[in-house]
N, CA and C atoms as a LAMMPS dump frame, in Angstrom:
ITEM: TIMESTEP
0
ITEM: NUMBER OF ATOMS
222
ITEM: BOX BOUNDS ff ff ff
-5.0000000000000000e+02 5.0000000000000000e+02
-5.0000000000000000e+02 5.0000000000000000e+02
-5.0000000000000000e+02 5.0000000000000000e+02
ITEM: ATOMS id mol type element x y z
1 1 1 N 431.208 353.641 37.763
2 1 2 C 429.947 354.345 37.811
3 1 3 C 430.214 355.838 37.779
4 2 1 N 430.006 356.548 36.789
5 2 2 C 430.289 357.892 36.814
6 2 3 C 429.458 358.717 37.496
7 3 1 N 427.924 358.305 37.482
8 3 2 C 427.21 359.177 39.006
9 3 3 C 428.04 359.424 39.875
10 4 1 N 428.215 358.935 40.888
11 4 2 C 428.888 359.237 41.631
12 4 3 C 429.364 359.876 42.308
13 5 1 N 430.708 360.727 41.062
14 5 2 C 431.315 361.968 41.003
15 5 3 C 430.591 363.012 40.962
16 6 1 N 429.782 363.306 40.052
17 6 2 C 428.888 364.068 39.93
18 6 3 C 427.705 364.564 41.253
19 7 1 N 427.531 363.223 42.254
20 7 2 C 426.988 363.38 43.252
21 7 3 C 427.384 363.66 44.314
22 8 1 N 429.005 363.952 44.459
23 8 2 C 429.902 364.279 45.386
24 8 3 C 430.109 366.208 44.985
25 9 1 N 430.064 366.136 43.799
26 9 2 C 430.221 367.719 43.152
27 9 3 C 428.92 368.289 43.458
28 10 1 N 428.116 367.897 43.617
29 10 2 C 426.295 368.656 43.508
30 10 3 C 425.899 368.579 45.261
31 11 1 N 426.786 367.531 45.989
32 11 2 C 426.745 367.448 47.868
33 11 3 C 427.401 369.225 48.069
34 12 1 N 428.409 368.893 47.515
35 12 2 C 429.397 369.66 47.591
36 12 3 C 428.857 371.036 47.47
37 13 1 N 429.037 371.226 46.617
38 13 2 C 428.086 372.912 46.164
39 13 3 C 426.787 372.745 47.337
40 14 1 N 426.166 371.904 47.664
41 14 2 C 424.945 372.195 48.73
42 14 3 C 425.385 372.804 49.979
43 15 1 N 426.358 371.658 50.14
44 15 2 C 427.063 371.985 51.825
45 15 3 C 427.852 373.356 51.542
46 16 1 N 428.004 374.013 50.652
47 16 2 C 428.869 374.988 50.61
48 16 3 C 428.042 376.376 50.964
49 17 1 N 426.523 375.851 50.083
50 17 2 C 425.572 377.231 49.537
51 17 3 C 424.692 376.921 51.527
52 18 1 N 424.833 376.05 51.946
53 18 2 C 424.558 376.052 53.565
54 18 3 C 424.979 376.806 54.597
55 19 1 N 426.487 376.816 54.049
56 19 2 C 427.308 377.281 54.773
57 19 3 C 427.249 378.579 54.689
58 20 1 N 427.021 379.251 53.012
59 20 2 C 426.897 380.57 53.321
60 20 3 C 425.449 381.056 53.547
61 21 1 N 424.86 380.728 53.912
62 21 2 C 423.181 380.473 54.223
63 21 3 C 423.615 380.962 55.542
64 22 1 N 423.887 380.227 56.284
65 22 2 C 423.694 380.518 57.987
66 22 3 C 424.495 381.102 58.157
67 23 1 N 426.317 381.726 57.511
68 23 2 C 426.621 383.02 57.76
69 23 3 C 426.045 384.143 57.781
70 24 1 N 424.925 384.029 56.918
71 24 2 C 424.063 385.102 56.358
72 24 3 C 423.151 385.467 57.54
73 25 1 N 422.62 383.85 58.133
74 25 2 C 421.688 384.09 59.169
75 25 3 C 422.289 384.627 60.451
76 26 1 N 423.709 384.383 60.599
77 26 2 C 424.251 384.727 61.767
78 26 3 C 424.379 385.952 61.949
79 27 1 N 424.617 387.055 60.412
80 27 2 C 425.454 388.083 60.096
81 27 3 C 423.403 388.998 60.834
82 28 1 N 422.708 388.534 60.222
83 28 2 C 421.062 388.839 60.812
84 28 3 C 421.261 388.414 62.394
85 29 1 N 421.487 387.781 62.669
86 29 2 C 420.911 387.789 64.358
87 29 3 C 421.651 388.601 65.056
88 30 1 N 423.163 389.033 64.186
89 30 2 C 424.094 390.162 65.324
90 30 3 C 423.472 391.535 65.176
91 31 1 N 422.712 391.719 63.924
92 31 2 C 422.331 392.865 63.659
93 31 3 C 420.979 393.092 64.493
94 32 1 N 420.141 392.038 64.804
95 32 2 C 419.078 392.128 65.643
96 32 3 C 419.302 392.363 67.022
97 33 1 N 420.539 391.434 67.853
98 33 2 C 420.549 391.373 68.681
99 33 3 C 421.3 392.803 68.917
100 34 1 N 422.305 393.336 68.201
101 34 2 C 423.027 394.892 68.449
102 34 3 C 421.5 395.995 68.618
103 35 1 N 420.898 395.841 67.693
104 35 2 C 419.665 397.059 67.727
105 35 3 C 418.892 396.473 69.008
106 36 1 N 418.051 395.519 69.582
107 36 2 C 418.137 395.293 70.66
108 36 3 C 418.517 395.89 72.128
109 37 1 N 419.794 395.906 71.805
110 37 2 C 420.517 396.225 72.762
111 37 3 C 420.998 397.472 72.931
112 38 1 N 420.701 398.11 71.68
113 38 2 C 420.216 399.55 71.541
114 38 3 C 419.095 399.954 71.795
115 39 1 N 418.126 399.441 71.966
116 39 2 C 416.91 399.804 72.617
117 39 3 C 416.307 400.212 73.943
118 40 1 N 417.687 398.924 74.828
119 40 2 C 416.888 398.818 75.867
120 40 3 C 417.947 400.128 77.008
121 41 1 N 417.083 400.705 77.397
122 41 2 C 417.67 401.668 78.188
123 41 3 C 418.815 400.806 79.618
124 42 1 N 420.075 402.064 79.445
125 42 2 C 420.988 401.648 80.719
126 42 3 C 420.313 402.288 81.917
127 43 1 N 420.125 401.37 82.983
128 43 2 C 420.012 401.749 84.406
129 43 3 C 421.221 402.745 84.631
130 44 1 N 420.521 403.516 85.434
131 44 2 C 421.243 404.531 86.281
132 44 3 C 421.401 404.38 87.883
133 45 1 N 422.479 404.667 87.983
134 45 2 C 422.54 404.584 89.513
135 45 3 C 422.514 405.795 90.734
136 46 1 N 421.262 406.189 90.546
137 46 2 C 421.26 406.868 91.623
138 46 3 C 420.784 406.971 92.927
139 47 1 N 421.292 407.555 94.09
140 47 2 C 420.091 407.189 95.226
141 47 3 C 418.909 406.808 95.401
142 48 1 N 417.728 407.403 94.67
143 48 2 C 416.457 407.114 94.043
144 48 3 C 416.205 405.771 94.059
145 49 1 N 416.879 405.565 92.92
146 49 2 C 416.518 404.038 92.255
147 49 3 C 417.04 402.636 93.134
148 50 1 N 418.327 402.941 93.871
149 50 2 C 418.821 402.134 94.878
150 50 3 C 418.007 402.173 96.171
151 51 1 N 417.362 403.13 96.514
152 51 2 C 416.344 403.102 97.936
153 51 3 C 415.416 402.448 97.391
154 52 1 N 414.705 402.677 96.921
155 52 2 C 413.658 402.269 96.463
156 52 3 C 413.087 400.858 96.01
157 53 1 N 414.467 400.127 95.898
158 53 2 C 414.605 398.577 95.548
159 53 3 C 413.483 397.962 94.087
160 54 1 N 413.078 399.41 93.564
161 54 2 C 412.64 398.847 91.933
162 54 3 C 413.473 398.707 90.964
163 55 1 N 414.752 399.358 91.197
164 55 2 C 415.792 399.544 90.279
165 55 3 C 416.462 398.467 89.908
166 56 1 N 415.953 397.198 90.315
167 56 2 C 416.682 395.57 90.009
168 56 3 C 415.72 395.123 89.36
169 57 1 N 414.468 395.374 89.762
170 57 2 C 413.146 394.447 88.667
171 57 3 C 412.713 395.586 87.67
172 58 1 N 413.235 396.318 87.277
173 58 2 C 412.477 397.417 86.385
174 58 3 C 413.712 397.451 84.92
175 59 1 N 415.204 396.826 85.905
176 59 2 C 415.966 396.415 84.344
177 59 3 C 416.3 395.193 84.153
178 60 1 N 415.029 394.032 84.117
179 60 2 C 415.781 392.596 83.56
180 60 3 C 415.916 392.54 82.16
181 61 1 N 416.869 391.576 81.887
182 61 2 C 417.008 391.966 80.287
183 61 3 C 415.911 390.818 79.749
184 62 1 N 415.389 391.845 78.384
185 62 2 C 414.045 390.941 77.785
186 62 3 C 414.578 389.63 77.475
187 63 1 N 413.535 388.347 77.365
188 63 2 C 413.071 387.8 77.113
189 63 3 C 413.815 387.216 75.783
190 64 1 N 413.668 388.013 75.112
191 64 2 C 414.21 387.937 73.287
192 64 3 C 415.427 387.504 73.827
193 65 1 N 416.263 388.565 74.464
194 65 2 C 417.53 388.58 74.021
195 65 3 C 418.606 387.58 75.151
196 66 1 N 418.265 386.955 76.051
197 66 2 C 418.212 385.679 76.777
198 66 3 C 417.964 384.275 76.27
199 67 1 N 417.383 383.863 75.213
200 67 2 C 416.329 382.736 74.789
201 67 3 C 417.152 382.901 73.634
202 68 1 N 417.895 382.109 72.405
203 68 2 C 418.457 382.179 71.18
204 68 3 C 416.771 381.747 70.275
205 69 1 N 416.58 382.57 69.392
206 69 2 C 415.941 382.164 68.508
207 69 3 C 415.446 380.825 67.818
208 70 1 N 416.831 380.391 67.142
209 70 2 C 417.389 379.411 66.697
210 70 3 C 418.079 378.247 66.674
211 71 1 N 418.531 376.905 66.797
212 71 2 C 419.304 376.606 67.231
213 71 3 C 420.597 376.923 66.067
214 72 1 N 422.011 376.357 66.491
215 72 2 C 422.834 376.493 65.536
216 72 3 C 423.367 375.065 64.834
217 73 1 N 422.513 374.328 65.306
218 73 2 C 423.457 372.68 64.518
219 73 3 C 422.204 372.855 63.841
220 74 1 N 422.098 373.224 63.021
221 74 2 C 421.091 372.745 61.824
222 74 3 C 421.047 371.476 61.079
């Protein structure tokens, strides 16, 4: 049966063009998650902010960047 072959060559090229698919998507989520993390301001430690006991709930890290988007076993 010569299908077959042909259907192992055309898997093939899929699983390949997949593969560089979700490098692509991965190469996007480092770039999201880096700017992100450029966004969010560093706590400072100064007397102020340590008396005051807001300085622990005023830097949790968002939401976004805790929670993965995506999963990765596609």
């Amino acid at each position: 049966m010569t299908l077959a072959p042909e259907l192992r060559r055309q898997l093939s090229r899929m699983e390949e063009a997949r593969r560089q698919m979700q490098r692509q998507l991965d190469m996007v989520d480092r770039q999201i998650t880096r700017r992100m993390t450029a966004l969010i301001p560093k706590p400072t430690s100064t007397p102020d902010t340590l008396s005051s006991g807001q300085g622990a709930r005023s830097w949790r890290v968002p939401r976004a960047l805790s929670v993965p988007a995506r999963s990765s076993n596609l």
